[in-house]
C-alpha positions in Angstrom: 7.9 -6.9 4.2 10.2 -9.7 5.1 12.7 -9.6 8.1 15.9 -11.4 7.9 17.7 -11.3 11.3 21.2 -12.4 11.3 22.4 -13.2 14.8 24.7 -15.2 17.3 21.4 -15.6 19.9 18.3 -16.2 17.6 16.6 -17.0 20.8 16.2 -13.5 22.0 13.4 -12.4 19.2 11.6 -15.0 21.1 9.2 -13.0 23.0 8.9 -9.9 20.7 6.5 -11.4 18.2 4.4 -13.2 19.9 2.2 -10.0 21.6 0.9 -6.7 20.5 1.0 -5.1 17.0 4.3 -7.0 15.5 1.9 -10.5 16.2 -0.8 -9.2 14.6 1.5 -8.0 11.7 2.9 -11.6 11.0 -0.7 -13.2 11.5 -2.0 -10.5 8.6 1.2 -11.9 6.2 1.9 -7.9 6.3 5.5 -9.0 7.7 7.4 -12.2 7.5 10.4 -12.8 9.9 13.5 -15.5 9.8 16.2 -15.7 11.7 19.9 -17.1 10.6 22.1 -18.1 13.3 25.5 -17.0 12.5 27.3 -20.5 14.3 25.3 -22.5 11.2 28.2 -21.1 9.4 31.0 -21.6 11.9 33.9 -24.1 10.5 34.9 -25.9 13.2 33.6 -28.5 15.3 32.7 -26.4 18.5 30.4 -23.6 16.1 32.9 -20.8 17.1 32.0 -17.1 15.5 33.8 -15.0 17.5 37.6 -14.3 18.0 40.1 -11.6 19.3 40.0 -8.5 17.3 43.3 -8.2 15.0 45.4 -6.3 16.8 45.5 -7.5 20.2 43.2 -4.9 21.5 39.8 -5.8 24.5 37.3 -7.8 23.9 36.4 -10.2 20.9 34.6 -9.5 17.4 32.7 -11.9 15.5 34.4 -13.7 12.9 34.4 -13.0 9.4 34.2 -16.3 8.0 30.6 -17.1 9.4 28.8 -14.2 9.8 29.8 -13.5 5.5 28.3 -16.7 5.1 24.7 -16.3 6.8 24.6 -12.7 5.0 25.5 -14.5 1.7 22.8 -17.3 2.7 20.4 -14.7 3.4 20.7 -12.8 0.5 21.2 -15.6 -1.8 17.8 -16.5 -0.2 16.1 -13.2 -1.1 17.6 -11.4 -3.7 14.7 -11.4 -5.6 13.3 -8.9 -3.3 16.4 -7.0 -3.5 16.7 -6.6 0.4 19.1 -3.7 2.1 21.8 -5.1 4.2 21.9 -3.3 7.9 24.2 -3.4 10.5 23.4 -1.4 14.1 26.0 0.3 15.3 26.4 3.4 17.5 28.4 4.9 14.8 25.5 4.3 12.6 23.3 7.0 10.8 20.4 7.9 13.3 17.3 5.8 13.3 14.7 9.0 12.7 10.7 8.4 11.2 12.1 9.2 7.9 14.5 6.0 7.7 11.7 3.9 9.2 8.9 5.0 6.9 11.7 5.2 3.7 11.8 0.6 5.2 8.5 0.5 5.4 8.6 0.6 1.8 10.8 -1.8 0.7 10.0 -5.6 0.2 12.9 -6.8 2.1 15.7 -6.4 4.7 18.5 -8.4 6.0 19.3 -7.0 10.0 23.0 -7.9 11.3 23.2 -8.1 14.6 26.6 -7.4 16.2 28.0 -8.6 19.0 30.9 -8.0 21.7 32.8 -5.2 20.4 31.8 -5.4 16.3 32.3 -6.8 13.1 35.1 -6.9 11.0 35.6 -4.3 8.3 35.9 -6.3 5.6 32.3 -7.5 6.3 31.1 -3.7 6.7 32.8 -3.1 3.3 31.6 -6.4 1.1 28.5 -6.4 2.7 26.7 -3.4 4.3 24.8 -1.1 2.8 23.8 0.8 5.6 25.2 1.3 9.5 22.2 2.2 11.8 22.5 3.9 15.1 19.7 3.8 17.8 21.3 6.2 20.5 24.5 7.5 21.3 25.4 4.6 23.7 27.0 1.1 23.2 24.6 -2.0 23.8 25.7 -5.8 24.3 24.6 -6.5 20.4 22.7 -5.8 17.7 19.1 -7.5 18.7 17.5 -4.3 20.8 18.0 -1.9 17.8 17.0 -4.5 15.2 13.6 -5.3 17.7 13.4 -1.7 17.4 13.1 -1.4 14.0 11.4 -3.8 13.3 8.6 -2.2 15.8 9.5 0.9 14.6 9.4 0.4 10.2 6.0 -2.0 10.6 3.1 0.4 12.8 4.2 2.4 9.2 3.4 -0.5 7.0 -0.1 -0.2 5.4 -2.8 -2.2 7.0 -0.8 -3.0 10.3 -2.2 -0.7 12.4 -5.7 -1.0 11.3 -6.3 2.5 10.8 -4.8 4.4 8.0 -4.6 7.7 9.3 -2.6 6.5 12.9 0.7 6.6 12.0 0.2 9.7 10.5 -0.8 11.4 13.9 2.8 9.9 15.5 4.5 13.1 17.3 7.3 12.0 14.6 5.3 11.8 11.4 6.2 15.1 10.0 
């Protein structure tokens, strides 16, 4: 299973795969993560990838203009695999064991990672297949819920855990 993480702050998945299950995972080749920073595809001298929302209203968004071109790179980059585009949002479908067994199973997966108050909707439209939700609550971006799937969709990848039969004693498994 390969991870693509799209983000502003790649520097946050720092800490989650080096420990545990998820660095076991990586050292077994039963997962494979990268990480695109969105400001690679930025336009201007100062890497800028966020602006006002259209509209006037709080906060900022992240601009359309780079964050379309790391998904592009990305999936340029592994459309042999045929990977599912996912943005977390609270308005997102819930994250339940069924979605993260029905990823477990899939070769590949491209993770945008929000920020500030979204993404524009062209980029939901051209680009996502899939909105996730990990609670009813709003978070500062997009990294928790993708470190939480990731967790979640690999202890169901074969092998991972070590023993066959442990995911399948999860309180969630059926």
């Amino acid at each position: 299973m390969i991870f693509e993480i799209v983000t502003l702050f790649p520097t946050l998945f720092d800490g989650i795969f080096g420990d545990s299950i998820l660095k076991r995972a990586l050292e077994k080749k039963a997962i494979s993560v990268h990480l695109q920073d969105i400001r690679r595809f930025a336009q201007d001298r100062h890497k800028t990838a966020d602006d006002y929302p259209y509209g006037g209203s709080a906060g900022m968004v992240l601009k359309p203009e780079p964050l379309a071109g790391a998904i592009r790179s990305s999936k340029k980059k592994l459309e042999a695999h045929s990977p599912s585009v996912i943005f977390f949002t609270p308005q997102g479908e819930r994250l339940t064991h069924d979605v993260c067994r029905e990823f477990s199973r899939k070769e590949a997966v491209i993770l945008v990672c929000g920020r500030y108050k979204g993404i524009d909707q062209r980029i939901r439209d051209a680009y996502i297949d899939r909105e996730i939700s990990i609670g009813d609550y709003v978070l500062s971006g997009g990294e928790i819920p993708a470190m939480v799937f990731i967790d979640a969709v690999t202890r169901l990848i074969p092998g991972v855990l070590g023993n066959e039969n442990s995911p399948k004693e999860d309180s969630f498994y059926d």
